[in-house]
C-alpha positions in Angstrom: -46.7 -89.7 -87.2 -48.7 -86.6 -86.2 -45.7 -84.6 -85.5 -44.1 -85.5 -89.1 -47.5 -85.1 -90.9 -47.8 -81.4 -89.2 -44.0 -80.4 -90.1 -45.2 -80.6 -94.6 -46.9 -77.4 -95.6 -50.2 -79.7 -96.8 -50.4 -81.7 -93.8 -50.7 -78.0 -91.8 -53.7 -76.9 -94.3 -55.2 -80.0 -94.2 -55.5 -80.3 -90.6 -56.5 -76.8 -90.1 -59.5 -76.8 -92.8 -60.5 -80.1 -91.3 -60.3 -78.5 -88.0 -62.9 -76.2 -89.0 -65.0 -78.2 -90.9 -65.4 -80.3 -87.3 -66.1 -77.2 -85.4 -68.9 -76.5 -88.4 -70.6 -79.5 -87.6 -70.0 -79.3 -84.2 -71.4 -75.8 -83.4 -73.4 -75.3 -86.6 -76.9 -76.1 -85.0 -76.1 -73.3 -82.6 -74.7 -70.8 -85.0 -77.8 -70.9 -87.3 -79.8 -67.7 -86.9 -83.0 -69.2 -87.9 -84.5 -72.2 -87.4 -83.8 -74.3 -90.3 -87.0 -75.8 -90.7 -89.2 -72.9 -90.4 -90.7 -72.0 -93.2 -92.3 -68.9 -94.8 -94.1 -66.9 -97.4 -90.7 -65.0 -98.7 -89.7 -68.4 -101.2 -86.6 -68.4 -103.2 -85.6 -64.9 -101.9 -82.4 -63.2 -102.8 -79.1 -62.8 -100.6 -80.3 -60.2 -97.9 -79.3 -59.2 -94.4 -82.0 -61.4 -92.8 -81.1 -64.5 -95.4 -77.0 -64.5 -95.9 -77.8 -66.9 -98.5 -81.4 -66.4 -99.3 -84.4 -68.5 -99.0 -85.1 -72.0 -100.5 -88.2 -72.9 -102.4 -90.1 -73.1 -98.8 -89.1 -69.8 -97.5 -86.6 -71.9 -95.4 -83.0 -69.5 -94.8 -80.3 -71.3 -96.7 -77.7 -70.2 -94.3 -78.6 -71.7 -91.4 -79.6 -74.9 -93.3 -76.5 -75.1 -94.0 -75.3 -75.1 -91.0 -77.3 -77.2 -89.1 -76.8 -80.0 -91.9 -73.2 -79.9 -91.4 -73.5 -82.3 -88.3 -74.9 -84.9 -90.5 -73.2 -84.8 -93.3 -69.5 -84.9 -91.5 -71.2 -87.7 -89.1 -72.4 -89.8 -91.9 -69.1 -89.6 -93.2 -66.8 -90.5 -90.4 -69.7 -93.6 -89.7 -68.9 -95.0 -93.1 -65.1 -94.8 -92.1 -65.3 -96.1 -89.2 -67.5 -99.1 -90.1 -65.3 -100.1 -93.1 -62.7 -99.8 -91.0 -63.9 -102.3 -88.5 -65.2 -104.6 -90.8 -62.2 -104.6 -93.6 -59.1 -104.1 -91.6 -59.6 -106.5 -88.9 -60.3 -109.4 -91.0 -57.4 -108.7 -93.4 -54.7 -108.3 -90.6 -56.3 -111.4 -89.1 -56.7 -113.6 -92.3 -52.7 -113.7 -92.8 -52.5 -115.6 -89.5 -56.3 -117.4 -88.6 -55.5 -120.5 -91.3 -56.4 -120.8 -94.8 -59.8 -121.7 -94.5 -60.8 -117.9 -93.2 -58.1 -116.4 -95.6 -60.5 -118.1 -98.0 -63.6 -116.9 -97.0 -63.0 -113.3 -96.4 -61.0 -113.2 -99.8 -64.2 -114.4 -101.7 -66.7 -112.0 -99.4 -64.5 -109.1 -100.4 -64.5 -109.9 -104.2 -68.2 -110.5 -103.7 -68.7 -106.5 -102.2 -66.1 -105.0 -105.0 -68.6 -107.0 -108.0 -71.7 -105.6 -106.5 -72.9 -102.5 -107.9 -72.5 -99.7 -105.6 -75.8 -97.6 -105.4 -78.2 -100.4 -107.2 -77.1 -102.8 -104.0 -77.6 -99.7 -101.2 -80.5 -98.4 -102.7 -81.9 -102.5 -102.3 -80.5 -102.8 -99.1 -82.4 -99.7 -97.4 -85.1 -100.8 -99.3 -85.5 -103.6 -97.0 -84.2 -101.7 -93.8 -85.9 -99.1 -94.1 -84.3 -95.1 -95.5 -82.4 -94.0 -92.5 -79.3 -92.5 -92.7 -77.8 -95.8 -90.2 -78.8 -97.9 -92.3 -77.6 -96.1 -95.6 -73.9 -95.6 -93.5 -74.2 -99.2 -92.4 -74.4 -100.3 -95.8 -72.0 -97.7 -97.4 -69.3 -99.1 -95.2 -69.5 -102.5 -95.6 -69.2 -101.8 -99.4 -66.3 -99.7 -99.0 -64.7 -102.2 -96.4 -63.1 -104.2 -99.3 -60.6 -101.1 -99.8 -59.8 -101.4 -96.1 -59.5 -105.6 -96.4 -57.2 -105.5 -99.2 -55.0 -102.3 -97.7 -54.1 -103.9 -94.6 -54.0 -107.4 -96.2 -51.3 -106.6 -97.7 -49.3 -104.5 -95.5 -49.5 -107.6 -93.2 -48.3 -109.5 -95.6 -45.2 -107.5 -95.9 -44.6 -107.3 -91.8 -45.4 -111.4 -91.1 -42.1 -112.3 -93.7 -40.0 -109.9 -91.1 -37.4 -111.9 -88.9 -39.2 -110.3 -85.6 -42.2 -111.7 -86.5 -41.1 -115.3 -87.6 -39.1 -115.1 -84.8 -42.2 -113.9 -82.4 -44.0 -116.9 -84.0 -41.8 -119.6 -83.0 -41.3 -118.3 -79.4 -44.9 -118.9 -79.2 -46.4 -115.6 -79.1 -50.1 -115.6 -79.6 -51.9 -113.8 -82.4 -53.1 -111.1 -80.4 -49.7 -110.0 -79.0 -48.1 -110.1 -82.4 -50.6 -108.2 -83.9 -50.6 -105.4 -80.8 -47.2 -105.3 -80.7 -45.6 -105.9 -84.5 -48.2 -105.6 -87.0 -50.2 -102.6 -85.9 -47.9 -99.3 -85.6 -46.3 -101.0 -89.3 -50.1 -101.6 -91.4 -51.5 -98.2 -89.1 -49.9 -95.5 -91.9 -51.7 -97.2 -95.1 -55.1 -97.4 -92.9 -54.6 -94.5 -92.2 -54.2 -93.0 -95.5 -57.5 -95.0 -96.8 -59.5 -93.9 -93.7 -58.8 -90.2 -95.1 -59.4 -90.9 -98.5 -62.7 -92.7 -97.2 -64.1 -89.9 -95.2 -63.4 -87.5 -98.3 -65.2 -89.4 -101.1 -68.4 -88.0 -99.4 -70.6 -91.3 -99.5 -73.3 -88.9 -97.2 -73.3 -86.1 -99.5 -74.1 -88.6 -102.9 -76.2 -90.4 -101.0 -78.4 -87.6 -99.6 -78.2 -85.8 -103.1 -79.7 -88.7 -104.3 -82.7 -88.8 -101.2 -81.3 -92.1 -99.5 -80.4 -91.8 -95.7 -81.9 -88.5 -94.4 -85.2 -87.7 -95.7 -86.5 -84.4 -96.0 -87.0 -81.5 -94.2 -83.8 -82.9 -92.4 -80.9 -80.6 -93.9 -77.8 -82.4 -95.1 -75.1 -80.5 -98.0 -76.2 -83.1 -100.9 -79.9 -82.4 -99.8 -79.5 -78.7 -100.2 -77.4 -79.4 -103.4 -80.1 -81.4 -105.1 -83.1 -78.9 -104.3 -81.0 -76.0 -105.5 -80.5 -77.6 -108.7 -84.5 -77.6 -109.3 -84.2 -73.7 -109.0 -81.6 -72.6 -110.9 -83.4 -70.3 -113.2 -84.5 -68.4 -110.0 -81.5 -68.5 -108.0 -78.5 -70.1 -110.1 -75.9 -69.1 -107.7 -77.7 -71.3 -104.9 -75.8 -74.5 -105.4 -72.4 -72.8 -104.9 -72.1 -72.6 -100.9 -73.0 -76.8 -100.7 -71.1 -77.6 -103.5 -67.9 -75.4 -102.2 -68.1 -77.3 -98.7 -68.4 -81.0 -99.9 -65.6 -79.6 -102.7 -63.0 -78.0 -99.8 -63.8 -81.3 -97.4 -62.7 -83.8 -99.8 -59.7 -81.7 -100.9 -58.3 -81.7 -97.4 -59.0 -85.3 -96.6 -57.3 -85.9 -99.6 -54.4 -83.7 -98.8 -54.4 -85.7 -95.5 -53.9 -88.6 -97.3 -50.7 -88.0 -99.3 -49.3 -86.0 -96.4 -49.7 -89.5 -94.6 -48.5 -91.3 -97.4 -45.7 -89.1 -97.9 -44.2 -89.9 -94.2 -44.9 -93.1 -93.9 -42.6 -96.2 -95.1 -39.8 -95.7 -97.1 -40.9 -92.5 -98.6 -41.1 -91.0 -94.9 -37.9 -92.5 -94.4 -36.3 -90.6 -97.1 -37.9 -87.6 -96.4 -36.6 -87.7 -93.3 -33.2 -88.5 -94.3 -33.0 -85.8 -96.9 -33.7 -82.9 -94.3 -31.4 -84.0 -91.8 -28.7 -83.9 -94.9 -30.2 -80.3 -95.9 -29.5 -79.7 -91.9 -26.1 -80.9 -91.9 -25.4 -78.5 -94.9 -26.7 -75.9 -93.9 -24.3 -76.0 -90.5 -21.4 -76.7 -92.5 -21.9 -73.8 -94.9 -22.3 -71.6 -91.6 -18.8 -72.5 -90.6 -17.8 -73.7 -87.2 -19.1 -71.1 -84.5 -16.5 -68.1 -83.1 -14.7 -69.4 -80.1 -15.7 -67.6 -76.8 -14.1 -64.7 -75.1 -10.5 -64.8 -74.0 -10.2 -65.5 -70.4 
């Protein structure tokens, strides 16, 4: 799948922003010039060679707030994936074989998460766990695991009606063998594609706009994005740089998505076919090659 996902133009651009967007939040506390929690005298200053994007309402440099809160906010994110992942996918490829009673269950636990109101339950939740960002991730993911339930539900669904499956089942295969070696590589593409379009909702950078999960002076995107917009009148170019990060990672996690979507399943499979047929006419309209030299 990697390979076909790199041969489309937006799988290439999506990969390489995302690329970068993981070395920014792998290198960023290193690359800051100034300590992002130091604060000063010089508040709210404009862009200068000392402060690339001027100071915040503390005399804190922008810049290298920035870049140290890039860790965070691309950690939180891949936390919530993750943890919807485990706790959506696993019990919807498992509910198609575990009995009717679980089907049961986790059906009406899912429909339970998708009623409850998003932010009213998380802000509850942390309420009673206390406000720190593994908490707030915990949460966001199990609230965002019914996407993952329902996703690979289904695509399970489609795979246990095959003959090799039916056919593994009455051999006596266990559960675990059918799953490893049927079910997974055909329900991976569609988790995959939600596990993309999960990591570029940005739960971290709502959450943290709204001051649940990382509490100040702790830098995260939505942080910076929310104390810029108290400021405008002084600096109303601040909220640009945060906004334009959060912005370019959720357009290339999307763009990861449909270039996953786009060759996976039958669509792949027609993508496929159709440039093997532009391949096969383009060597016909080049003619059969020049026979060698005579002997």
């Amino acid at each position: 799948m990697v390979r076909r996902v790199l041969a489309l133009t937006s799988g290439r651009i999506a990969v390489v922003i995302l690329a970068a967007i993981a070395l920014l939040a792998l290198l960023g506390p290193w690359l800051a010039p100034q300590n992002p929690l130091a604060t000063s005298d010089n508040a709210l200053a404009a862009v200068s060679g000392t402060h690339w994007l001027g100071t915040d309402y503390l005399g804190r440099d922008v810049f290298s707030r920035l870049l140290d809160g890039s860790r965070i906010s691309v950690l939180g994110s891949l936390e919530v994936a993750l943890v919807a992942l485990v706790v959506g996918a696993v019990p919807g490829i498992l509910s198609v074989y575990l009995g009717r009673a679980f089907e049961w269950f986790t059906l009406r636990i899912a429909d339970t998460l998708v009623a409850l109101p998003f932010l009213l339950f998380a802000i509850a939740v942390i309420a009673l766990l206390g406000n720190g960002l593994t908490q707030a991730m915990l949460v966001t993911g199990v609230l965002v695991s019914p996407l993952f339930y329902r996703v690979s539900r289904a695509a399970t669904l489609a795979v246990a009606r095959s003959p090799y499956v039916e056919a593994a089942i009455v051999s006596g295969a266990s559960v675990g063998w059918i799953v490893r070696r049927h079910v997974w590589t055909k329900v991976l593409p569609p988790i995959a594609v939600a596990l993309a379009q999960t990591i570029g909702v940005g739960f971290v950078s709502s959450l943290t706009f709204l001051g649940i999960g990382v509490q100040p002076p702790e830098p995260t995107w939505g942080g910076l994005l929310a104390s810029d917009l108290g400021y405008l009148s002084h600096r109303p170019w601040a909220p640009v740089a945060p906004a334009l990060l959060i912005m370019v990672t959720v357009w290339a996690c999307n763009l990861l998505a449909d270039a996953i979507r786009d060759v996976s399943g039958e669509a792949g499979r027609a993508l496929a076919n159709d440039r093997k047929a532009r391949a096969n006419r383009r060597e016909a309209a080049a003619g059969p090659h020049p026979a060698g030299g005579s002997r």
